[in-house]
ROLUM-900575 format. One record per residue (C-alpha): residue in three letters; residue number from 1; x, y, z. Coordinates in nm, 4 decimals. Example, Ala and Ser with C-alpha at 12.3 -4.5 7.8 and 13.67 -1.06 7.14 Angstrom:
# residues 2
aa,i,X,Y,Z
ALA,1,1.2300,-0.4500,0.7800
SER,2,1.3670,-0.1060,0.7140
END
This chain:
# residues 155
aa,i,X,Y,Z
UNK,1,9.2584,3.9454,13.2746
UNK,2,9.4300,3.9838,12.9483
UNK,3,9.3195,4.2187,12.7292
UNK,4,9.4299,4.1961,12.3305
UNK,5,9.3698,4.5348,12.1328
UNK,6,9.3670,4.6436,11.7685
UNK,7,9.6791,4.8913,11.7163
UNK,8,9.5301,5.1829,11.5334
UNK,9,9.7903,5.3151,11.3398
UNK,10,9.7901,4.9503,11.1759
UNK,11,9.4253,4.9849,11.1486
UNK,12,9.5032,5.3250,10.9603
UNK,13,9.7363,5.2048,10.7314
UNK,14,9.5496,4.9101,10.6549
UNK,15,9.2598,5.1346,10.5748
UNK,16,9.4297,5.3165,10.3256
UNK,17,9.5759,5.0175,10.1765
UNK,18,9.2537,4.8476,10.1341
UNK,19,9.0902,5.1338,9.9747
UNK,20,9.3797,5.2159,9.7047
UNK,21,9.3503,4.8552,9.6339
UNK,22,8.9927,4.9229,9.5249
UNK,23,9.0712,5.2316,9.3718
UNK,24,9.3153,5.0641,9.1727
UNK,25,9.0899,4.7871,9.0483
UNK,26,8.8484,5.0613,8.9333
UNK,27,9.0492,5.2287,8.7738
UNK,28,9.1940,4.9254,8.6057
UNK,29,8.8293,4.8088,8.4914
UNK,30,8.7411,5.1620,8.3741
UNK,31,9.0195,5.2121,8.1968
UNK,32,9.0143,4.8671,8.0615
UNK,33,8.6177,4.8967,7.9750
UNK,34,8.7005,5.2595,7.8162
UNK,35,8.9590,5.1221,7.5965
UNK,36,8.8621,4.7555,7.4862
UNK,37,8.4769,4.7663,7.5152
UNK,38,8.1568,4.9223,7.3234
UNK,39,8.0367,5.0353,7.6846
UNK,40,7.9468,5.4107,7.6564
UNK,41,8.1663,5.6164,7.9226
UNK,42,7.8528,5.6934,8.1344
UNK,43,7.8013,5.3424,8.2082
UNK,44,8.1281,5.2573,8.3000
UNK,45,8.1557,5.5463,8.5088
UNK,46,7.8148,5.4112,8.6682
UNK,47,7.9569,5.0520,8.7341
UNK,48,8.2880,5.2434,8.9111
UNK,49,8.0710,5.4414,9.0889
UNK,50,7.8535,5.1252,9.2385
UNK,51,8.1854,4.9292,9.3133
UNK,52,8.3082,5.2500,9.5294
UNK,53,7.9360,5.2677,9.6953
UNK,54,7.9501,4.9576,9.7726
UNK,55,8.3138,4.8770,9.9418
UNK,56,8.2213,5.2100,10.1673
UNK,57,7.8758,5.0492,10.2700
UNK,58,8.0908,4.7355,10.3548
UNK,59,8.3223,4.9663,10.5218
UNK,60,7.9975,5.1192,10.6936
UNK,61,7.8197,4.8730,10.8195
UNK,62,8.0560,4.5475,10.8989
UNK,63,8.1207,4.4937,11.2452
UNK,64,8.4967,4.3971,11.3362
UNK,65,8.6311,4.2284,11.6106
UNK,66,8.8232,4.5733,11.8218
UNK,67,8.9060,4.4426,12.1591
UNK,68,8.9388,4.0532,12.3018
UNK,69,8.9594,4.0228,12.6738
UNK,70,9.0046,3.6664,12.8345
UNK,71,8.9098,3.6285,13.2200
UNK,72,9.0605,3.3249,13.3151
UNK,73,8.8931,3.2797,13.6720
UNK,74,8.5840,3.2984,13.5090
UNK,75,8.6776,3.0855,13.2134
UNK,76,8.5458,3.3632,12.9483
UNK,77,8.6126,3.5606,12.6704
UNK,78,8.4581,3.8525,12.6085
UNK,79,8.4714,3.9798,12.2453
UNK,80,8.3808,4.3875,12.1436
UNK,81,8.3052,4.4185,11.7905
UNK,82,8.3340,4.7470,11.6421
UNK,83,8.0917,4.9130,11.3535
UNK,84,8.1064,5.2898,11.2153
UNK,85,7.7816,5.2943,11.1868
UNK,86,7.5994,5.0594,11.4413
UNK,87,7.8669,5.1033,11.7133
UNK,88,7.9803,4.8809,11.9842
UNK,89,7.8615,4.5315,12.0099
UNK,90,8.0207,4.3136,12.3207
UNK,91,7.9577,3.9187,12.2807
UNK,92,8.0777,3.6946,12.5904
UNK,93,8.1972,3.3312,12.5377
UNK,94,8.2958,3.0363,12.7474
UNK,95,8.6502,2.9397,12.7069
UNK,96,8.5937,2.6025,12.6454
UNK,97,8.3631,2.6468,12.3591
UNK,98,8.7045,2.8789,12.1792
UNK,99,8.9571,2.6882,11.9774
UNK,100,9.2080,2.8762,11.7664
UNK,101,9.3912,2.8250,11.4282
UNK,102,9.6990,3.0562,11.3356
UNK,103,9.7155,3.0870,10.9462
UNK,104,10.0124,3.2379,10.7538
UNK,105,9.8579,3.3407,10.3836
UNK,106,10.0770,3.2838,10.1172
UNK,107,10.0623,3.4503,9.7441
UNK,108,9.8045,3.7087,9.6125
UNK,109,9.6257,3.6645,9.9603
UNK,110,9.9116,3.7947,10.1660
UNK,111,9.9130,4.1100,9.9513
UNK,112,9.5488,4.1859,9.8583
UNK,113,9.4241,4.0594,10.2194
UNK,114,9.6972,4.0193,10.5325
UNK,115,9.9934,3.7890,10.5726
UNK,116,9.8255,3.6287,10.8469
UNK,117,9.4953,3.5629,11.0205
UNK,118,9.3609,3.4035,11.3394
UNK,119,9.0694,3.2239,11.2907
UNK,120,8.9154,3.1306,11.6472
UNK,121,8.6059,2.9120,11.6114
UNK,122,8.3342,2.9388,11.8948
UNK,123,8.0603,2.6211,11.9279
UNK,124,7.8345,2.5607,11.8201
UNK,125,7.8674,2.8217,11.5089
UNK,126,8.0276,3.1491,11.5535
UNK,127,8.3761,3.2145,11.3865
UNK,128,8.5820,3.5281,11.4084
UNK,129,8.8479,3.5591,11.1223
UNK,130,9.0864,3.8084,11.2769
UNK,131,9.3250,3.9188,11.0871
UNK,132,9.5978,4.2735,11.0898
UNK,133,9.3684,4.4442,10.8445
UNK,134,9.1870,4.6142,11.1611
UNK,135,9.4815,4.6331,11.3249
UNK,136,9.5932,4.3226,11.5354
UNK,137,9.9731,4.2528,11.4763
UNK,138,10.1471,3.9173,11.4540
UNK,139,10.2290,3.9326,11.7770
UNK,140,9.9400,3.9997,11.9485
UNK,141,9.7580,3.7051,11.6790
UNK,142,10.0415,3.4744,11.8274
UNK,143,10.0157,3.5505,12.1682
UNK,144,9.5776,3.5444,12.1778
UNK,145,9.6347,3.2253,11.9824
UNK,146,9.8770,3.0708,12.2645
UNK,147,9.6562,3.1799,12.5622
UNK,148,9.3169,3.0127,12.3393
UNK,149,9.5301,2.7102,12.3629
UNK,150,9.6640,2.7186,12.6662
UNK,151,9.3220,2.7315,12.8020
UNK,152,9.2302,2.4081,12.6156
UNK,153,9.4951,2.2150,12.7729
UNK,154,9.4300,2.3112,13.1113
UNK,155,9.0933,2.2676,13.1123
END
């Protein structure tokens, strides 16, 4: 069995990225609104306020792929998805419904988002966009994408 894991001082940093991004655009629009607009000061502090609730409810309540383990006796993958609020969800796939694309993001995406992501598509409809924002290096993206497609060619 091979078992590909977030890294969580990636996830960590990532985290803390990802939330002084959003404290930067805030503080961009407030300052921006306070400045350049007729907007009273309590309702841009309102909207800032509703764009902070809102990327800690996403943060709250999205599930995210933590763990991918691939049995290949059994020909599955089993999948644990990870939410702070709802907690551990574990989804089991056959390997021949999982193909895998390896994307390298170029320009603002790289910076705002990740420099890379994994998308692995499951049929009929299920897709998991993994990327290093919860943690998953390069490496391990490589090497799970290399073993999806390994399993493809055997099969």
């Amino acid at each position: 069995m091979q078992v590909f894991k977030t890294d969580n001082k990636l996830f960590w940093a990532n985290e803390l990225k990802n939330w002084l991004w959003t404290f930067a655009f805030a503080s961009f629009l407030y300052f921006g609104l306070k400045y350049f607009s007729s907007l009273t000061n309590d309702n841009i502090i309102f909207g800032v306020i509703v764009i902070l609730l809102l990327k800690l409810a996403d943060n709250l309540t999205q599930y995210h792929v933590r763990e991918i383990q691939i049995e290949g006796q059994k020909k599955e993958m089993t999948v644990i998805l990870n939410s702070r609020m709802s907690g551990e969800k574990i989804k089991i796939y056959g390997l021949e419904q999982a193909t895998s694309e390896l994307i390298k993001n170029s320009g603002l995406t790289r910076y705002l988002s990740s420099p890379f992501t994994l998308k692995v598509f499951l049929k009929p409809k299920d897709t998991f966009t993994i990327s290093n924002r919860y943690g998953f290096t390069l490496d391990t993206l490589t090497s799970l994408d290399k073993v999806l497609k390994s399993t493809k060619t055997q099969a």
